[in-house]
N, C-alpha and C positions, 0 to 999 in steps of 0.2 A: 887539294884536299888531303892527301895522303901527306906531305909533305907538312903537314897541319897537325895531323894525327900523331905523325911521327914526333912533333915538335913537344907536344903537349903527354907524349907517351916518357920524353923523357926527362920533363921539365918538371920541376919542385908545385904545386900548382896551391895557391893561397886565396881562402874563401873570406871574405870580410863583409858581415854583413849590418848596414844602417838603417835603423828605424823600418820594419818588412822590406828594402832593398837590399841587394847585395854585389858585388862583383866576384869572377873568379878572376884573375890577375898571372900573368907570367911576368917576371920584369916589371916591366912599366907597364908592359901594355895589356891593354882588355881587350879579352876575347869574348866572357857572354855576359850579360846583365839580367840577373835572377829578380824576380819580383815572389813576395810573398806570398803563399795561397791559403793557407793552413796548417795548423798541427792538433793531432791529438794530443798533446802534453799539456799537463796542465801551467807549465813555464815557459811554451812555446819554443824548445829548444830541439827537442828529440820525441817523437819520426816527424817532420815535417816538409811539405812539399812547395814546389817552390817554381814557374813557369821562366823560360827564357825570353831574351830578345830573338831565339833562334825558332819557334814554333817549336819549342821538345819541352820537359821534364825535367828538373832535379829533388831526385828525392836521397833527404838526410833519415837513413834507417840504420836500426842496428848491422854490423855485420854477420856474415854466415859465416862461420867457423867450424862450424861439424865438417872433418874432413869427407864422409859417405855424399853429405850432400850439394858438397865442392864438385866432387867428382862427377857427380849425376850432372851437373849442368856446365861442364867441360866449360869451364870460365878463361879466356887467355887472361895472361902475366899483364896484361894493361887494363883490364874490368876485375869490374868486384860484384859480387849482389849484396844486396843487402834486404832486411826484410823490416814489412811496416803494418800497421793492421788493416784492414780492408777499412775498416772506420775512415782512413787520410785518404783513400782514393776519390771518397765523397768531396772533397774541396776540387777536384779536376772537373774544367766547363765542359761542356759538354760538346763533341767532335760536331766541326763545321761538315755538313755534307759535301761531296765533291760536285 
């Protein structure tokens, strides 16, 4: 798994996304397969969230750029935040109970 992270920490990583599916791409090969969930745009482009083939999240939001609030949430050099309105979290199903 590490050796995963690492791969992909340092790899060029290319979104391409078909009719609500998408893939993320290293090379040739695929790693996660995005399916569409929602956006609040009215073009469907941006903030938009998006579920994997892995049980997680990809959410396309603006970036943070204020450096005050970079620093508040001690982000390392391989993540980003980015922020989306609480509006998009409405398309997320709702957690399977354990």
């Amino acid at each position: 798994m590490i050796a995963a992270h690492n791969a992909l920490t340092n790899a060029r990583i290319q979104i391409r996304v078909v009719t609500h599916r998408a893939s993320i791409a290293i090379g040739w090969e695929i790693i996660v397969k995005l399916t569409f969930l929602g956006s609040t745009s009215q073009t469907g482009n941006c903030p938009t969230l998006f579920a994997t083939d892995h049980d997680t999240y990809v959410i396309q939001g603006w970036r943070i750029t204020d450096p005050e609030a970079v620093a508040a949430m001690d982000i390392p050099d391989h993540e980003t935040a980015v922020e989306v309105p609480r509006a998009l979290l409405g398309f997320a199903p709702p957690a399977n109970p354990a």
